[in-house]
BALUMNU-534543 format. One line per field, with one value per atom (N, C-alpha, C, O, CB): residue in three letters; x, y, z. Coordinates in pm, whole numbers, plus 50000, padded with zeros to 5 digits. Glycine has a CB too. Example, Ala and Ser with C-alpha at 12.3 -4.5 7.8 and 13.67 -1.06 7.14 Angstrom:
BEGIN
residuo <- [Ala;Ala;Ala;Ala;Ala;Ser;Ser;Ser;Ser;Ser] .
x <- [51319;51230;51320;51424;51131;51285;51367;51290;51341;51408] .
y <- [49431;49550;49670;49668;49553;49775;49894;50003;50114;49940] .
z <- [50780;50780;50780;50846;50905;50708;50714;50787;50804;50572] .
END
This chain:
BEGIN
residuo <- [Unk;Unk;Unk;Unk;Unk;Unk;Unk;Unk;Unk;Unk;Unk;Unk;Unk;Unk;Unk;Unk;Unk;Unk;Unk;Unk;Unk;Unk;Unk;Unk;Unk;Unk;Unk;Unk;Unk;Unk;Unk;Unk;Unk;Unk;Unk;Unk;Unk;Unk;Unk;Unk;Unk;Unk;Unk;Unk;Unk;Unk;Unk;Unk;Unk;Unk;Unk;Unk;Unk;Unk;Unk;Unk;Unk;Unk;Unk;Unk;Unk;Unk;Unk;Unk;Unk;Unk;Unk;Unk;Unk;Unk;Unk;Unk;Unk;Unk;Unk;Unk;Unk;Unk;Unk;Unk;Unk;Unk;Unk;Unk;Unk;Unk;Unk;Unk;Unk;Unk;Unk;Unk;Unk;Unk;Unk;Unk;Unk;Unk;Unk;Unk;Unk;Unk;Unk;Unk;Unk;Unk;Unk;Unk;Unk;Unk;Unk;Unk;Unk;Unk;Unk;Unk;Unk;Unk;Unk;Unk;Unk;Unk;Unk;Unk;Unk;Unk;Unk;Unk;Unk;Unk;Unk;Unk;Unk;Unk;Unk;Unk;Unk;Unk;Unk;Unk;Unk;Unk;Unk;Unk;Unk;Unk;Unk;Unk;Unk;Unk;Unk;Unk;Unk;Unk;Unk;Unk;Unk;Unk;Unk;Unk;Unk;Unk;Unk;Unk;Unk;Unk;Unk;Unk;Unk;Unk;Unk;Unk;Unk;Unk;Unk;Unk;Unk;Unk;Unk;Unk;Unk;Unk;Unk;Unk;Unk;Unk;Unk;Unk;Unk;Unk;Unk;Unk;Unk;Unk;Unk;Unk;Unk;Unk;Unk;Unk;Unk;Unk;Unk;Unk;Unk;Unk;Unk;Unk;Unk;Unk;Unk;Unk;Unk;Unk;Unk;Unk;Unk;Unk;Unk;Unk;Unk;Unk;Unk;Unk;Unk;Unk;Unk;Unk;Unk;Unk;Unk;Unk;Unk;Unk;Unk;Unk;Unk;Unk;Unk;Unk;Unk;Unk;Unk;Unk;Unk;Unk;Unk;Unk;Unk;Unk;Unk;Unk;Unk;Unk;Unk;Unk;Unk;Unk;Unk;Unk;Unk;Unk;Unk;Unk;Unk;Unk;Unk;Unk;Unk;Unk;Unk;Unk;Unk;Unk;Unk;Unk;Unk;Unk;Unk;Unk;Unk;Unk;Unk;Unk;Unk;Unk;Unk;Unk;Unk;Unk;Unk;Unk;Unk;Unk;Unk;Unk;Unk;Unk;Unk;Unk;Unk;Unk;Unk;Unk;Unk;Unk;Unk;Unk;Unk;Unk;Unk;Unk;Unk;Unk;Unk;Unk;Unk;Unk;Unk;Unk;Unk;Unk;Unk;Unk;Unk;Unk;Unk;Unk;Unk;Unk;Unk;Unk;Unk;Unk;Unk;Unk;Unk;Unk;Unk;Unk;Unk;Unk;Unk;Unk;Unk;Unk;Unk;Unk;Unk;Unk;Unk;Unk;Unk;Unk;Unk;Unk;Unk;Unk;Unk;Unk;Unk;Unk;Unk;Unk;Unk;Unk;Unk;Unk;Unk;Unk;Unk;Unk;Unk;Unk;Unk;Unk;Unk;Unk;Unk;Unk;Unk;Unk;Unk;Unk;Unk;Unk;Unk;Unk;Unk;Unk;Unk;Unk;Unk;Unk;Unk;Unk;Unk;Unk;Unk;Unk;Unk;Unk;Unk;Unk;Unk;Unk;Unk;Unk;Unk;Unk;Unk;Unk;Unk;Unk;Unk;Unk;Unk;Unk;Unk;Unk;Unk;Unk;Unk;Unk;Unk;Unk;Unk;Unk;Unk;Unk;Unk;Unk;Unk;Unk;Unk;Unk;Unk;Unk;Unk;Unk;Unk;Unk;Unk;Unk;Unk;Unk;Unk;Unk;Unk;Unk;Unk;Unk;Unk;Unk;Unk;Unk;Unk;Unk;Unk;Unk;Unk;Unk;Unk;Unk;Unk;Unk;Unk;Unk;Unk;Unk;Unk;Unk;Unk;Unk;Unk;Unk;Unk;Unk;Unk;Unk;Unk;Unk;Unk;Unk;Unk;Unk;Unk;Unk;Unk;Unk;Unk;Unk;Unk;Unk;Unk;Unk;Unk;Unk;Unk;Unk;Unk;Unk;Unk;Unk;Unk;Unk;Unk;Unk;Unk;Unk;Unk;Unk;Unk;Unk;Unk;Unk;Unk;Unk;Unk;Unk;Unk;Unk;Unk;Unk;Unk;Unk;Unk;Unk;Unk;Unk;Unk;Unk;Unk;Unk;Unk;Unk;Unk;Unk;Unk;Unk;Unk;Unk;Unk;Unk;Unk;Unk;Unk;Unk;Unk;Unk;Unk;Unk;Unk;Unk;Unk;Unk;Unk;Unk;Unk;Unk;Unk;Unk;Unk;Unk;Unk;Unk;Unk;Unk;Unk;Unk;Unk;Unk;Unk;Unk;Unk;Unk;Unk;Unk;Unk;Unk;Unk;Unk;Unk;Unk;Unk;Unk;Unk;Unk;Unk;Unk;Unk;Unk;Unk;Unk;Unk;Unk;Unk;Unk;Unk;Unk;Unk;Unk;Unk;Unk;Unk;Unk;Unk;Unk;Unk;Unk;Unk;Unk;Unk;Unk;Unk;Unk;Unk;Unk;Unk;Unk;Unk;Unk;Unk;Unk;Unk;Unk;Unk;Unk;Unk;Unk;Unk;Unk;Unk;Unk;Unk;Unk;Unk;Unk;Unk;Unk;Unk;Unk;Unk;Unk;Unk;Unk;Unk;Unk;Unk;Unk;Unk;Unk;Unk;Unk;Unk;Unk;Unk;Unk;Unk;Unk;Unk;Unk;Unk;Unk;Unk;Unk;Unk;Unk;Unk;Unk;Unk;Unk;Unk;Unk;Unk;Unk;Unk;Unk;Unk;Unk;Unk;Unk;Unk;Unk;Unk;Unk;Unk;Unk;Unk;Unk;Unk;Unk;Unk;Unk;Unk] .
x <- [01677;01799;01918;01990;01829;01923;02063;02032;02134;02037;01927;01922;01969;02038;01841;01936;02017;02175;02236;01993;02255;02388;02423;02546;02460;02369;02373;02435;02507;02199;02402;02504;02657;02755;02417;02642;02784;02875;02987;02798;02848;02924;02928;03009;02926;02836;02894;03005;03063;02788;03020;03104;03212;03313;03058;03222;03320;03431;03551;03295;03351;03401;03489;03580;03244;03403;03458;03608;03718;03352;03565;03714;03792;03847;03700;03803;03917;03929;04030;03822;03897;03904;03967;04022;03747;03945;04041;04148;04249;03978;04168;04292;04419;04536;04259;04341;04416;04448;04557;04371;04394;04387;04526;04639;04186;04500;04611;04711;04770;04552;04729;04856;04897;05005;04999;04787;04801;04788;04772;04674;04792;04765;04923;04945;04636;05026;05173;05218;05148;05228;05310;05372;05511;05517;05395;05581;05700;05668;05722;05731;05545;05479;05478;05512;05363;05414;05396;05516;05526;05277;05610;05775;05850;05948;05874;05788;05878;05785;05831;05784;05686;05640;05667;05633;05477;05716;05712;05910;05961;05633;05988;06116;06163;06184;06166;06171;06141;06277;06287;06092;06374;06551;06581;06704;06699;06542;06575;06475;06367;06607;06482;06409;06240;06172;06444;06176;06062;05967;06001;06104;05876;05734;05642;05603;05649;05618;05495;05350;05260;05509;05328;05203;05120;05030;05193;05111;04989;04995;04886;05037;05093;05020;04904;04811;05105;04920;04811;04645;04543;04860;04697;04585;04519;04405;04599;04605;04563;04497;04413;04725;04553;04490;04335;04237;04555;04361;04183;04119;04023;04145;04192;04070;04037;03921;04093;04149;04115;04065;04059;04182;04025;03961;03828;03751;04005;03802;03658;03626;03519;03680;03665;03653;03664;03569;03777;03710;03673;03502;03417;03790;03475;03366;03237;03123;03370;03310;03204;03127;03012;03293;03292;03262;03155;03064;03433;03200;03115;02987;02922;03144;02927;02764;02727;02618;02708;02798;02740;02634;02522;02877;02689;02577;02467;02384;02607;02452;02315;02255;02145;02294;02264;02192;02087;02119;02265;02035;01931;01973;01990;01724;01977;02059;02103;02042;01954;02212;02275;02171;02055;02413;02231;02121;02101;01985;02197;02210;02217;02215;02251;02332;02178;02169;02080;01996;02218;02067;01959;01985;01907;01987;02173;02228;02379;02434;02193;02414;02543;02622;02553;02560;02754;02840;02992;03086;02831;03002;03089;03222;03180;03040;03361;03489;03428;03357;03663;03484;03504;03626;03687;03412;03668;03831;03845;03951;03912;03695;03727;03739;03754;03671;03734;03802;03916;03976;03802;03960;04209;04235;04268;04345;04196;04307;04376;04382;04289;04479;04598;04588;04649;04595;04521;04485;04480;04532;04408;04397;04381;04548;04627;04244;04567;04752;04817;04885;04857;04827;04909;04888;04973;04903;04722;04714;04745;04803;04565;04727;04768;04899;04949;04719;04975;05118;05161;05284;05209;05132;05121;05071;05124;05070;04982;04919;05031;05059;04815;05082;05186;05302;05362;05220;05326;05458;05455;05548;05488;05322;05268;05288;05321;05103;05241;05201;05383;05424;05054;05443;05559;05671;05750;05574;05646;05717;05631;05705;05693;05549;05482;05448;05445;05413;05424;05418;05266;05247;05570;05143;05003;04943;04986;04972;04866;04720;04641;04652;04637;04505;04393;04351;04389;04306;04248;04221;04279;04203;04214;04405;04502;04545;04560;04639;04563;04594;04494;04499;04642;04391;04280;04245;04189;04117;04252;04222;04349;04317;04259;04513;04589;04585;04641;04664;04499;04461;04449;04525;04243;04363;04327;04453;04482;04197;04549;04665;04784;04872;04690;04822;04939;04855;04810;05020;04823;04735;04854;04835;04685;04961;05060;05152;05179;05188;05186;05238;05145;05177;05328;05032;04895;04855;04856;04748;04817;04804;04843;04771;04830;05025;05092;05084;05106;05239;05056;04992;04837;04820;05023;04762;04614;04632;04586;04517;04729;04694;04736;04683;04724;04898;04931;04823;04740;05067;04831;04659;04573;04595;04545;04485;04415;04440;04360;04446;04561;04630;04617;04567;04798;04679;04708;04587;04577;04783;04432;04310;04292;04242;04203;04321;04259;04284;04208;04322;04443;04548;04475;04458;04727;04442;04349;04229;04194;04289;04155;04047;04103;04057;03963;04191;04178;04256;04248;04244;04353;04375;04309;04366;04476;04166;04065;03953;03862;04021;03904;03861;03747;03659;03883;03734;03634;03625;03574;03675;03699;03732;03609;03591;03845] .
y <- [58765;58820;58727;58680;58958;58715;58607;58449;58381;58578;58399;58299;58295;58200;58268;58426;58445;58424;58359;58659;58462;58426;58324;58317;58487;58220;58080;57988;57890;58019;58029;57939;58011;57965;57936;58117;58163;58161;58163;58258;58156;58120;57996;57967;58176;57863;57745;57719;57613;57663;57848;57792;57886;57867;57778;57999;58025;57980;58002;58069;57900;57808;57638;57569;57776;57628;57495;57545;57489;57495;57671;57763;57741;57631;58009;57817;57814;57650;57592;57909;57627;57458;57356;57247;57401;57418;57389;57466;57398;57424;57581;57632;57573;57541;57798;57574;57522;57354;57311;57563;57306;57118;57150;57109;57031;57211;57189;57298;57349;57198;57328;57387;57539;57570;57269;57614;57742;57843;57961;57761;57813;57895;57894;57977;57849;57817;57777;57879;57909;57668;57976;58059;57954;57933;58178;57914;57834;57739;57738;57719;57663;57594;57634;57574;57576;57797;57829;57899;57914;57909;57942;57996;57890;57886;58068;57800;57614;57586;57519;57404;57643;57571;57682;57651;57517;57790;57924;57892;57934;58094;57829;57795;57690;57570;57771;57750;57642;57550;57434;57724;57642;57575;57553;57555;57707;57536;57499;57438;57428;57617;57405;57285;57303;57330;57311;57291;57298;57177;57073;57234;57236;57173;57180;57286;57320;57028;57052;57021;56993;56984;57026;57031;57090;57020;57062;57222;57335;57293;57284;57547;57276;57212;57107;57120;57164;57005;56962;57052;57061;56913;57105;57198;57290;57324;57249;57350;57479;57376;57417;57592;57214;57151;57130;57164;57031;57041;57028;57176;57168;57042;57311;57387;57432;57456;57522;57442;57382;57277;57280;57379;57177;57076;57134;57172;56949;57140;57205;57318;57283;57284;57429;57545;57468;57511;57670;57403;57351;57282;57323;57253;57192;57132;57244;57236;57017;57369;57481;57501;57495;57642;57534;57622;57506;57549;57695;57363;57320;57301;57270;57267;57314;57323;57467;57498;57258;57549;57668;57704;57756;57770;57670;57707;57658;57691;57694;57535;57466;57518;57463;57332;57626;57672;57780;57877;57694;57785;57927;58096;58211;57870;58034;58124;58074;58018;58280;58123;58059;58050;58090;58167;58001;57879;58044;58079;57674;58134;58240;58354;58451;58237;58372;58498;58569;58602;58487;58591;58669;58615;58585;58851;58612;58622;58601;58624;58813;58538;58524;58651;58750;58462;58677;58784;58691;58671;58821;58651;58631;58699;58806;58607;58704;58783;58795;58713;58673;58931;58877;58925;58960;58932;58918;59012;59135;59192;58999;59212;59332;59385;59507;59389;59289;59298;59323;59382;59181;59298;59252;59408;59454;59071;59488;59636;59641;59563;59770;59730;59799;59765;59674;59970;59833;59803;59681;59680;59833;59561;59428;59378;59333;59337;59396;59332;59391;59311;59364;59526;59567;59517;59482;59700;59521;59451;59302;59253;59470;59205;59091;59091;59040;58982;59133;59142;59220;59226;59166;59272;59300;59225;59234;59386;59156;59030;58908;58861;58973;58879;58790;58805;58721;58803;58936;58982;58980;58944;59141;59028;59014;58848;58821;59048;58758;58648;58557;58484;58592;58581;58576;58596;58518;58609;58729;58803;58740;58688;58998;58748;58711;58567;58548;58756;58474;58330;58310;58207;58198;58430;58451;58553;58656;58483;58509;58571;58605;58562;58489;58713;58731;58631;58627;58728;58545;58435;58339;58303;58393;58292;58194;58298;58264;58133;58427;58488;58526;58531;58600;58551;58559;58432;58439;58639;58330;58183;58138;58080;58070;58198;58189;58245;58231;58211;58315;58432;58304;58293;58556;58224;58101;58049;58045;57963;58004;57903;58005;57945;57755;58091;58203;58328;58391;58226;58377;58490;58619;58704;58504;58592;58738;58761;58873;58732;58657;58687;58704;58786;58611;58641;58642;58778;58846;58506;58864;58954;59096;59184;58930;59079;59179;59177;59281;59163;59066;59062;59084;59116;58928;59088;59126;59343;59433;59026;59339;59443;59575;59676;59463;59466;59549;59533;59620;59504;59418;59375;59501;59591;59227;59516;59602;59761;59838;59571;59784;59925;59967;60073;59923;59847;59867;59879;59994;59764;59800;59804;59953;60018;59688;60042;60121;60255;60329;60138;60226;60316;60304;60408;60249;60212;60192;60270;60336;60025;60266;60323;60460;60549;60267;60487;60672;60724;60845;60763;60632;60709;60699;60741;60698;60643;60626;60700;60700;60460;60786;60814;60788;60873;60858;60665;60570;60530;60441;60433;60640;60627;60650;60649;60741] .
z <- [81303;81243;81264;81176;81302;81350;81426;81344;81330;81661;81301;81228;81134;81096;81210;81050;80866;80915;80831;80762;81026;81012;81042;81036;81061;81080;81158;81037;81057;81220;80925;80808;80783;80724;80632;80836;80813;80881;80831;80788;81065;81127;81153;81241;81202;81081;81068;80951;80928;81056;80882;80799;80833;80765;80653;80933;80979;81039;81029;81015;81112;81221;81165;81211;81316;81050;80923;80898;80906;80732;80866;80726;80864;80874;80633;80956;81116;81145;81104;81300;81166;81196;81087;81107;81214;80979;80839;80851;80865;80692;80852;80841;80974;80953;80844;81116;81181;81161;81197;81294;81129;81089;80986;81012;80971;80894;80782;80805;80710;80622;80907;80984;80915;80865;80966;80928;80827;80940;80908;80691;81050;81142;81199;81288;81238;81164;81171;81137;81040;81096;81155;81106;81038;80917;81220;81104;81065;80902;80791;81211;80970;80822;80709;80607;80814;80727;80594;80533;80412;80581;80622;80568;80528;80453;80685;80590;80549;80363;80270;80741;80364;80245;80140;80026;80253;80155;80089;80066;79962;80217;80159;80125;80030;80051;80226;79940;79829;79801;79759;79678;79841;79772;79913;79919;79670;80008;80164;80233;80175;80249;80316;80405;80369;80468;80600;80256;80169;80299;80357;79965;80299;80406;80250;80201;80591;80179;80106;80158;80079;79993;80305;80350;80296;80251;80446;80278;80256;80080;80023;80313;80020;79908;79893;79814;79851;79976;80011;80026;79958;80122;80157;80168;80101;80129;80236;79982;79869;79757;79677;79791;79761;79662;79677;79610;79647;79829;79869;79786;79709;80095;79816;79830;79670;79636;79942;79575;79446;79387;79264;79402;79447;79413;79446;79359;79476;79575;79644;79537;79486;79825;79482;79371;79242;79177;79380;79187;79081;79089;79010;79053;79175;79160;79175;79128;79258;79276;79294;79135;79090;79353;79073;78976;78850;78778;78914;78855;78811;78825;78725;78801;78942;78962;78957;78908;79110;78999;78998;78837;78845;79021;78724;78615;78600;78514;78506;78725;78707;78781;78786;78723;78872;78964;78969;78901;79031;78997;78952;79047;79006;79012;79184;79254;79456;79548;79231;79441;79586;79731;79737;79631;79813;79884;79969;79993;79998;80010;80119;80059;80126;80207;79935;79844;79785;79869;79763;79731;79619;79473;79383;79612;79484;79313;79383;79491;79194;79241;79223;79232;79207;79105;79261;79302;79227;79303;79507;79109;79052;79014;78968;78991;79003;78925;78763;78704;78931;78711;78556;78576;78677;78414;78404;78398;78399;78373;78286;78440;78464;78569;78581;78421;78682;78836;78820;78910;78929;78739;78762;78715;78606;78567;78876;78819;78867;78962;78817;78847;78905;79064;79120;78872;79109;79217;79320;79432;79196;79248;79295;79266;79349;79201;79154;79157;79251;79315;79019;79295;79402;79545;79626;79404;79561;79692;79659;79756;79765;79552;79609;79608;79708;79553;79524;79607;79706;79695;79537;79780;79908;80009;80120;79913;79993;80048;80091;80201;79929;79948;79912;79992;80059;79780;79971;80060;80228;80302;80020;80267;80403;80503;80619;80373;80363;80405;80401;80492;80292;80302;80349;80464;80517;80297;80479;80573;80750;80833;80520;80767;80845;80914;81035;80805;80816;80751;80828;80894;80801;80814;80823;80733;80681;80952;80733;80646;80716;80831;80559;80680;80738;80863;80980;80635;80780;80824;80924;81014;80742;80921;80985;81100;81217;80875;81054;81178;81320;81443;81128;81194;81350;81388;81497;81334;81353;81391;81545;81649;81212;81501;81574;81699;81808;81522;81646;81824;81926;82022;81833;81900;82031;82030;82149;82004;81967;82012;82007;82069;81900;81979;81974;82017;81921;81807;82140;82164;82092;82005;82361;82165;82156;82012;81968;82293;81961;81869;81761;81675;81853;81748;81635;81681;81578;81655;81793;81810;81733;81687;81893;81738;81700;81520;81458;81773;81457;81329;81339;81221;81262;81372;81370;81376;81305;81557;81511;81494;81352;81306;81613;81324;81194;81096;81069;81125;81046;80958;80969;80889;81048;81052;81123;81087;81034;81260;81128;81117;80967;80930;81163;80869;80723;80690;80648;80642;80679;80625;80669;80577;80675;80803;80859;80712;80650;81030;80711;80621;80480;80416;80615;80442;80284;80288;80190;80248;80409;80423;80437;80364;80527;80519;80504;80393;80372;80644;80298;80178;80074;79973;80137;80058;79935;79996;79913;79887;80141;80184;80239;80248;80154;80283;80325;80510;80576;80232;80535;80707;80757;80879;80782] .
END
């Protein structure tokens, strides 16, 4: 059992090790790159490029493929993902990641180098997913 996850927490560990390398685990960084008419940090442009570059080339091999190396089948978006819904959480996301200057990801990564302040965002994080789950009734 513990073998089938052995590709995922190598690539867990890639994504954290990337996010901290390109300074996304920064709270200041990413309010510096999100300040656009004031002291603008274009680092993480960098970094959102790599990962559009990396998703473009995905998306180009992906049709030659028959099916993914850790899957069964592809689990693709169409446009009938984009509801009401998905727009509200990503702007909420947006707003989070602003206000905060962390995300999911970057924040639990920050836990090792900012234990207390990455903390007090994990646990709101945490709290809010909890709040989604008990108002769609999935608690």
């Amino acid at each position: 059992m513990m073998g089938r996850q052995i590709p995922f927490i190598i690539a867990g560990v890639l994504f954290g090790a990337g996010l901290t390398l390109g300074g996304m685990t920064d709270p200041a960084r990413v309010r510096g790159f999100l300040d656009l008419f004031g002291d603008w940090d274009p680092t993480l442009a960098f970094v959102m490029g790599g990962a559009v570059l990396v998703m473009a080339i995905a998306w180009v091999i992906q049709p030659k493929l028959t099916q993914p190396l850790f899957a069964e089948s592809f689990s693709l978006p169409s446009r009938r993902d984009l509801t009401p819904k998905l727009i509200g959480g990503s702007a909420l996301f947006g707003i989070g990641w602003g206000v905060a200057g962390l995300c999911p990801g970057p924040g639990i990564a920050a836990l090792v180098i900012e234990p207390f302040s990455a903390a007090i965002f994990v646990v709101f994080m945490l709290m809010g997913m909890f709040m989604v789950r008990l108002t769609e009734g999935n608690a």
